[in-house]
VMD Tcl script that draws the C-alpha trace (Angstrom):
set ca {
  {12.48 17.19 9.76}
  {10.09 20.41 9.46}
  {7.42 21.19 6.92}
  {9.54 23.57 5.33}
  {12.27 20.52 4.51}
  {9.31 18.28 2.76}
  {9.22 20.02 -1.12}
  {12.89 18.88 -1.35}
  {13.13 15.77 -0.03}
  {9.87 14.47 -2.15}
  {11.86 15.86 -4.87}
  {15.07 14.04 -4.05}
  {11.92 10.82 -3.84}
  {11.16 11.22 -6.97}
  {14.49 11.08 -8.73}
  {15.63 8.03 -6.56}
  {11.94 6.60 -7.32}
  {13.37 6.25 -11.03}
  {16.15 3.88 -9.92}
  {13.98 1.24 -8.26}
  {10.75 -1.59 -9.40}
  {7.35 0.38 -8.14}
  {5.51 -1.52 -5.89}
  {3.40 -4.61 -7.62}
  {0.00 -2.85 -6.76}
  {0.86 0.24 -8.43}
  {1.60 -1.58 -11.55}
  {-1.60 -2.76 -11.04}
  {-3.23 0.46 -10.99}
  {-1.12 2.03 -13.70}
  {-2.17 -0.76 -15.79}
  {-5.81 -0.98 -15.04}
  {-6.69 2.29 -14.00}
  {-10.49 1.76 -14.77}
  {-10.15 -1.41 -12.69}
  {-10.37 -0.66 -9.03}
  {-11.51 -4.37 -8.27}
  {-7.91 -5.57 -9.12}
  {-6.38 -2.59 -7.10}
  {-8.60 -4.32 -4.24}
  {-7.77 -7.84 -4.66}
  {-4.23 -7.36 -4.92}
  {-3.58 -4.87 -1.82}
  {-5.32 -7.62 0.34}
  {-3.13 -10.42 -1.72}
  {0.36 -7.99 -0.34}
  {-1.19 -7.53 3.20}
  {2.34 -9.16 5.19}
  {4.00 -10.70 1.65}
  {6.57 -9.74 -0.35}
  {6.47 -7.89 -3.72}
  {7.18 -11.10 -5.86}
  {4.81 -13.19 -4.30}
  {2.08 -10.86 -4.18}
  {2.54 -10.32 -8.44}
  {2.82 -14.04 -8.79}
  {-0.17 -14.79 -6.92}
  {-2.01 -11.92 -7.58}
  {-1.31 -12.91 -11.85}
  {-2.24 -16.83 -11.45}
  {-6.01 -15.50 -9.45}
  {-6.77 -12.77 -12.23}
  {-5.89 -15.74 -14.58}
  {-8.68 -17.43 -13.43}
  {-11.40 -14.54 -12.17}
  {-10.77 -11.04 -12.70}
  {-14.06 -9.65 -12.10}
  {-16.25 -9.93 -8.88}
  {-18.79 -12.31 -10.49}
  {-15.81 -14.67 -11.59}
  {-14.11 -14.38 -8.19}
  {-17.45 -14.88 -6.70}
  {-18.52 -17.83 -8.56}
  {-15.07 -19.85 -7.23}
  {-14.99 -22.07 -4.21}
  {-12.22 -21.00 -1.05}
  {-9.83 -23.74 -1.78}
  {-9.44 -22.58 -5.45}
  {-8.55 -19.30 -4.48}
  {-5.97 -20.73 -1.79}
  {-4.23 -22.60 -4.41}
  {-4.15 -19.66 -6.89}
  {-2.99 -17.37 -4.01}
  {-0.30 -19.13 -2.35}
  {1.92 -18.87 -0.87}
  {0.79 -15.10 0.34}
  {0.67 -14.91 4.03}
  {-2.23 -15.96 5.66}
  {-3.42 -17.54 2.36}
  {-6.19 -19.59 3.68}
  {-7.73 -16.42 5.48}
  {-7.37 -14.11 2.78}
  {-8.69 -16.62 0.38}
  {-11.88 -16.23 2.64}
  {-11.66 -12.48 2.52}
  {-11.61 -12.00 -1.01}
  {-14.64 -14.38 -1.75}
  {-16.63 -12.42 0.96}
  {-15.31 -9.46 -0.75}
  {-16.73 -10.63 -4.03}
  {-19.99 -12.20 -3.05}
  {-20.71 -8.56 -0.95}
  {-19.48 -6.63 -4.30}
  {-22.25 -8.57 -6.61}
  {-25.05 -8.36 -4.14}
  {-24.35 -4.46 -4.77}
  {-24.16 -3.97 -8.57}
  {-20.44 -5.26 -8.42}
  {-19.14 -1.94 -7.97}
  {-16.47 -1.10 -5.75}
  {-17.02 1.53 -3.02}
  {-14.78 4.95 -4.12}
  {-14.94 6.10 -0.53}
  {-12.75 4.95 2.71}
  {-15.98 4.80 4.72}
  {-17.76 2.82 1.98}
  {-14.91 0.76 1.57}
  {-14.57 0.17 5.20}
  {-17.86 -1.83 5.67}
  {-16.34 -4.73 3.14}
  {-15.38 -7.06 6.13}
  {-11.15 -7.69 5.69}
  {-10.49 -4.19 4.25}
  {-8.45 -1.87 6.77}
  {-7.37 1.49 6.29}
  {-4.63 0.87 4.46}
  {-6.75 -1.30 1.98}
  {-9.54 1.69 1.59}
  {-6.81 4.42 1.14}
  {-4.88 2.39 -1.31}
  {-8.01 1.79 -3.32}
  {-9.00 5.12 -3.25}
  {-5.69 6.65 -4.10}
  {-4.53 4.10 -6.57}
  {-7.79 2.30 -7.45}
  {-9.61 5.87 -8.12}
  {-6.95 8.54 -7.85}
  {-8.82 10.46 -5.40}
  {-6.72 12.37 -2.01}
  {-5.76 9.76 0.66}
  {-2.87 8.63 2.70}
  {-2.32 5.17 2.52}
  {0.14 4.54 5.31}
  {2.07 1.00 5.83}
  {4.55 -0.06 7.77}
  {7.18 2.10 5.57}
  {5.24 4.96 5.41}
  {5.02 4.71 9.77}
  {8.58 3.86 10.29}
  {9.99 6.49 7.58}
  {7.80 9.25 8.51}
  {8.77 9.02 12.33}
  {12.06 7.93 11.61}
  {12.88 11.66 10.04}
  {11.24 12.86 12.81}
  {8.84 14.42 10.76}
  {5.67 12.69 12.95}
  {5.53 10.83 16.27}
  {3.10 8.36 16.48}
  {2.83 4.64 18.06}
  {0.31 3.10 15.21}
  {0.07 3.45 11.40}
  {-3.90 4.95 12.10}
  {-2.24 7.74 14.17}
  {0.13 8.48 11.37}
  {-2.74 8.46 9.14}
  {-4.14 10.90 10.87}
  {-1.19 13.37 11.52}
  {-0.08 13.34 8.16}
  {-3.28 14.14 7.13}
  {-2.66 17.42 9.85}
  {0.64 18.00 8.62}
  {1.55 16.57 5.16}
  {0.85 19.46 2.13}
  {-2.50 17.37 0.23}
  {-0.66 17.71 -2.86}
  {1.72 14.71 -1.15}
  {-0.84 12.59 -0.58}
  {-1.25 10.19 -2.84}
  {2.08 9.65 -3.48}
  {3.92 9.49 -0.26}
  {3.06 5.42 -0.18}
  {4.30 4.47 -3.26}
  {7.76 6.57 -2.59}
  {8.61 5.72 0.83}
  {7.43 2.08 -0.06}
  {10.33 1.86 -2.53}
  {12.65 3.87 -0.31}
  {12.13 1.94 2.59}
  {12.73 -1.32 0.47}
  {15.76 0.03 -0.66}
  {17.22 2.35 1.48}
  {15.28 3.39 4.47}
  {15.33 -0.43 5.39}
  {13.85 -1.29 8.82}
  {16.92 -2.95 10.15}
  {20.57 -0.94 9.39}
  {19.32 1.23 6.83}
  {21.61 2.52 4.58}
  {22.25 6.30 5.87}
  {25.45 6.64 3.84}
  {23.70 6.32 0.76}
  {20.57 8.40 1.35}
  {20.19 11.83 -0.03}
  {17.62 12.81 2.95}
  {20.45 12.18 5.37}
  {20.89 16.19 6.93}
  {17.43 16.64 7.47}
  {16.96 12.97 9.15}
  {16.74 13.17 12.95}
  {17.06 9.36 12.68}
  {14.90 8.80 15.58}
  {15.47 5.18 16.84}
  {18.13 4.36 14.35}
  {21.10 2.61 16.44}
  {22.80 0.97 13.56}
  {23.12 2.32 10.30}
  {24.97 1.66 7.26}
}
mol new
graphics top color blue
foreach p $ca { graphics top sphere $p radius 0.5 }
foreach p [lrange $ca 0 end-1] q [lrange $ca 1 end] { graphics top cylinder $p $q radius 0.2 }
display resetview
């Protein structure tokens, strides 16, 4: 896929955006736009869990504590019982009240850079770029595992690791893209793109798709 192809395919993205449920973070930050904290506490919730969960769990914590004194002021197993079962539960449980106590130490404001955000201990750059992009709608790529796969799947990038793709979309992607390539290629690779057969008969991007590493499709 070359530069030149990108304009229509995010536009063929957007229509088939339409079809599917956005991602449970972005409802998140469509619905609390002035709440960046939430943004925060749910990307780490969805860190290797599914949609569902991640809104379930994500719902029963903010239930409880929805600000970083409140989240700071519960013990660990409280917050593993509101966030399970989310992957790594018990460790996340540990991140987010870490996340918290740092926050209130500092005026409980959240950082609204990746660098800033980078020095909470737990937050990657996927974390900082999501908050940053969704949390404060400011330019940054937040690149997971859809984002890598789909990206070098069209042949558009070739990288090994999700920081590398980072980094070359950030070369290569026009900046007006940026913040919405996630939440896009999140839904189309939950949909369509899948990792495993993806569905090539269905998808409108199919022509300018090199399909790199694609042996079975459907």
């Amino acid at each position: 896929m070359l530069r030149k192809d990108i304009p229509a395919v995010i536009k063929i993205l957007k229509e088939e955006y339409k079809r599917f449920k956005p991602p449970y973070v972005t409802e998140v930050a469509l619905e609390k736009r002035k709440d960046p904290f939430k943004v925060l506490i749910s990307c780490i919730i969805s860190l290797r869990t599914k949609d569902a969960t991640t809104r379930e769990a994500s719902t029963r914590l903010f239930n409880l504590a929805g600000t970083p004194e409140a989240l700071a002021s519960l013990d660990y197993k409280t917050i593993e019982e509101a966030i399970y079962p989310a992957g790594f539960f018990r460790t996340k449980a540990r991140t987010i009240k870490n996340i918290s106590d740092e926050l209130v130490k500092n005026g409980s404001k959240v950082p609204d850079t990746i660098g800033e955000l980078l020095k909470l201990k737990g937050v990657g750059r996927k974390t900082a770029n999501l908050v940053v992009t969704m949390g404060f709608g400011k330019p940054g790529i937040c690149v997971d595992t859809h984002v890598h796969r789909i990206t070098n799947r069209w042949g558009f990038i070739k990288s090994k690791t999700p920081e590398e793709t980072e980094l070359k979309l950030r070369y290569k992607l026009d900046r007006r893209y940026w913040i919405m390539i996630n939440d896009l290629l999140v839904a189309y690779g939950q949909n369509i793109c899948t990792p495993v057969s993806p569905f090539c008969g269905r998808c409108r991007i199919y022509k300018p798709c090199k399909r790199v590493g694609v042996n079975r499709r459907r």
